[in-house]
NUKOL-609177 format. One line per field, with one value per residue (C-alpha): residue in three letters; x, y, z. Coordinates in steps of 0.1 Angstrom, whole numbers. Layout:
aa: [ALA;...];
u: [X;...];
v: [Y;...];
w: [Z;...];
//
This chain:
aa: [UNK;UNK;UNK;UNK;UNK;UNK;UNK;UNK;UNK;UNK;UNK;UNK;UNK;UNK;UNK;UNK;UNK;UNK;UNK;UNK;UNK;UNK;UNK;UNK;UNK;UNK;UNK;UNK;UNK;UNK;UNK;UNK;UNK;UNK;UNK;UNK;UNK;UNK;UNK;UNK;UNK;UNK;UNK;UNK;UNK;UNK;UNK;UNK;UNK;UNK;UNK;UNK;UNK;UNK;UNK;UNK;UNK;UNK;UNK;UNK;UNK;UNK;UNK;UNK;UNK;UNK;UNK;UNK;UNK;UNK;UNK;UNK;UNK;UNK;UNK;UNK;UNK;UNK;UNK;UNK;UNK;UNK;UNK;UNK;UNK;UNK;UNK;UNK;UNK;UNK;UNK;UNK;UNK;UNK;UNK;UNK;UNK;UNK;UNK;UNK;UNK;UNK;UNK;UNK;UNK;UNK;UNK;UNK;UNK;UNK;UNK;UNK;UNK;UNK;UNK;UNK;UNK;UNK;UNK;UNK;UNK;UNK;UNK;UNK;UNK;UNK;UNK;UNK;UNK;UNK;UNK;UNK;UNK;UNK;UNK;UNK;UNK;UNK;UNK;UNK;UNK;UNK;UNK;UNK;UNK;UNK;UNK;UNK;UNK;UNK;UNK;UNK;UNK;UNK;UNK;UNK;UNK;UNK;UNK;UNK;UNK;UNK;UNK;UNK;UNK;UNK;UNK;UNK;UNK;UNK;UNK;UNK;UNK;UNK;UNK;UNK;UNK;UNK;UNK;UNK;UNK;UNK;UNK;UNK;UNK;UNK;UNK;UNK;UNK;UNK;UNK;UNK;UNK;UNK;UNK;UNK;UNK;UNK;UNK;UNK;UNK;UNK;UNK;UNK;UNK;UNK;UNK;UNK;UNK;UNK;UNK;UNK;UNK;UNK;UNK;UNK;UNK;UNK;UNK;UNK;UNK;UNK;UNK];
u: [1801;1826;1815;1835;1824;1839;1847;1869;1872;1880;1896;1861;1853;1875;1855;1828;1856;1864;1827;1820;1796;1817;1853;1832;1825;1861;1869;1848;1858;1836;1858;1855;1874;1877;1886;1893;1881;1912;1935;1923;1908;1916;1922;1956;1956;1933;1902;1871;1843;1835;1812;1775;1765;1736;1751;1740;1756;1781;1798;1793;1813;1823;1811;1846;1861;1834;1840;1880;1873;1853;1876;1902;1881;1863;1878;1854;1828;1808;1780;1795;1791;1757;1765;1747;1749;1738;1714;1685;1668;1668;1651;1641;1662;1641;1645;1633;1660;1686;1674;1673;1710;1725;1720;1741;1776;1793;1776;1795;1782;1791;1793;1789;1797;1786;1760;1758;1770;1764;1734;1755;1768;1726;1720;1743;1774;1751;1725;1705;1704;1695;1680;1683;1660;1643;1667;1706;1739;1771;1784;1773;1798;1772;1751;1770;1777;1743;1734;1765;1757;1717;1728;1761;1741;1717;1745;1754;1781;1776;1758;1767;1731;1721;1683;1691;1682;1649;1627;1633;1615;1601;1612;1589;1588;1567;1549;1569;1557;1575;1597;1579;1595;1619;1624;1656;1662;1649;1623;1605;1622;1609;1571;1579;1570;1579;1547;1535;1536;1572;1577;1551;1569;1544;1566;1531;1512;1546;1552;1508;1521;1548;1531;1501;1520;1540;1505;1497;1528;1524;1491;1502;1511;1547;1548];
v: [-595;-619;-647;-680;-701;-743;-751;-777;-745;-710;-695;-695;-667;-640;-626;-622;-610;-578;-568;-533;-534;-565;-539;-513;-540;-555;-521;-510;-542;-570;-601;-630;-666;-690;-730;-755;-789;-802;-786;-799;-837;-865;-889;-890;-874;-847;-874;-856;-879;-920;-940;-944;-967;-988;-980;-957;-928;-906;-895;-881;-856;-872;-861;-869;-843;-820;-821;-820;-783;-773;-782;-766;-737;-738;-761;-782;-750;-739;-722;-683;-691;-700;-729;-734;-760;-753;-779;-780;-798;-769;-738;-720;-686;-656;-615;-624;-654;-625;-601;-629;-637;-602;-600;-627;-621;-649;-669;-702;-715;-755;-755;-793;-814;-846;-862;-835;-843;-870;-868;-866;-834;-819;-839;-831;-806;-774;-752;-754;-762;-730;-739;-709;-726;-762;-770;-785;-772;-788;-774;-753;-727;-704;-710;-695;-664;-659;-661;-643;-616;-612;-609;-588;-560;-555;-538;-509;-492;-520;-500;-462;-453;-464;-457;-484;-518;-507;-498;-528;-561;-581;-555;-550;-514;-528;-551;-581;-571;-567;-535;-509;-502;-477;-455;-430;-407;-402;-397;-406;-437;-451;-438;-457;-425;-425;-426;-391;-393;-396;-362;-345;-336;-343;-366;-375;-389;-404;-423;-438;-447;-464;-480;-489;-503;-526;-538;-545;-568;-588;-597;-609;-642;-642;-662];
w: [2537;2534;2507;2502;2467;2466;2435;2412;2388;2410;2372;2358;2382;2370;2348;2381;2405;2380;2377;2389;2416;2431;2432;2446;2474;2474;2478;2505;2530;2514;2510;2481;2484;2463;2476;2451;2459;2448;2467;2499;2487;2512;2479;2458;2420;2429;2430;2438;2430;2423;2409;2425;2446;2428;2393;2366;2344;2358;2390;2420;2444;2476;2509;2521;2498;2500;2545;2537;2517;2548;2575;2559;2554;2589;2611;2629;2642;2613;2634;2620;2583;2564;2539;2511;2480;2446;2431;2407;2440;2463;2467;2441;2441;2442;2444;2484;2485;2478;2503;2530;2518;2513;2555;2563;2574;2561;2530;2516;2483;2473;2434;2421;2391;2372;2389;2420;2456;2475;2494;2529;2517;2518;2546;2571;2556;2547;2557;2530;2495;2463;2426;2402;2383;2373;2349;2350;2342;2343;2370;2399;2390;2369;2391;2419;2399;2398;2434;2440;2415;2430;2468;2464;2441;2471;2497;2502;2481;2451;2429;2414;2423;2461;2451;2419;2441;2458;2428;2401;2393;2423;2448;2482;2469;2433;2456;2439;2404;2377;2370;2349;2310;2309;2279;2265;2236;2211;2214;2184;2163;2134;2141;2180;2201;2238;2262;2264;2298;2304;2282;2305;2334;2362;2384;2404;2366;2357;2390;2390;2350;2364;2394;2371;2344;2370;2381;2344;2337;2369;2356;2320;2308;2307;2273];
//
């Protein structure tokens, strides 16, 4: 997969870029690039953003600057590369959002600031728009990370264990439930025992505990 993030901040993903599962992908051919805004804005100082039209608290990102990044990424034929914009607007990111995502070639993610992009940028610049959740952050840069962090997990050579992504919470394999608890030594910790079950064995009674105990958390009131 080759995977390109837009942002006015590319040195807040080093910490992402030297995460195991994404070397093993570097490693294997995978490719992450990082465009700063900035570097490629059709304004003088670096200007990224202006005032909203109709008034009101804060700043927006251009559409101009936000095209400029692309071009300069893309050129004028985009049709290889999906591009997608972070914002507490769009769709809700979900376990089936990252399988969908993990298949595409060529992903782009926007990452905002202030007030979001102009609404030119959703409308016509991207594919699509992704929410990790109803709530807002300062910048789409987290955000990214954790999209990033969701899709690249699920291909092949990411993980130590290539069984690790098929069995865990929300996965077709648990029918979109929850993950089952897991447990570890000891055993027995401050009168805590470990399920019985687990101690027993019988890979057939631990796998219907498992299965069953899945069930049981997808039915419970998250609170």
């Amino acid at each position: 997969m080759r995977l390109d993030v837009f942002t006015l901040f590319p040195d807040h993903f080093g910490w992402f870029l030297g995460q195991r599962h994404v070397t093993n992908l570097l490693d294997r051919g995978s490719e992450i690039r990082l465009f700063d805004y900035r570097e490629t804005t059709p304004l003088s100082a670096g200007q990224v953003d202006d005032a909203p039209y109709g008034g009101g608290a804060g700043m927006v990102m251009r559409v101009d600057v936000v095209d400029a990044a692309l071009e300069a990424a893309y050129g004028s034929d985009r049709s290889s590369v999906e591009i997608l914009a972070l914002s507490p607007q769009g769709r809700v990111f979900e376990e089936v959002t990252a399988v969908e995502l993990s298949g595409i070639d060529h992903l782009a993610l926007l990452c905002g600031r202030y007030e979001g992009f102009d609404e030119r940028v959703i409308e016509h610049l991207v594919d699509g728009s992704v929410s990790i959740g109803r709530f807002v952050l300062s910048g789409g840069e987290l955000a990214a990370m954790v999209v990033a962090d969701a899709v690249l997990r699920k291909l092949p050579g990411a993980l130590g264990d290539e069984s690790s992504p098929i069995e865990e919470s929300f996965s077709e394999a648990l029918g979109g439930a929850p993950e089952y608890p897991h447990y570890t030594r000891p055993a027995t910790y401050r009168d805590w025992p470990v399920p019985e079950i687990l101690l027993s064995g019988d890979h057939g009674a631990v796998r219907d505990w498992r299965l069953a105990e899945s069930r049981d958390r997808a039915g419970r009131d998250p609170a």
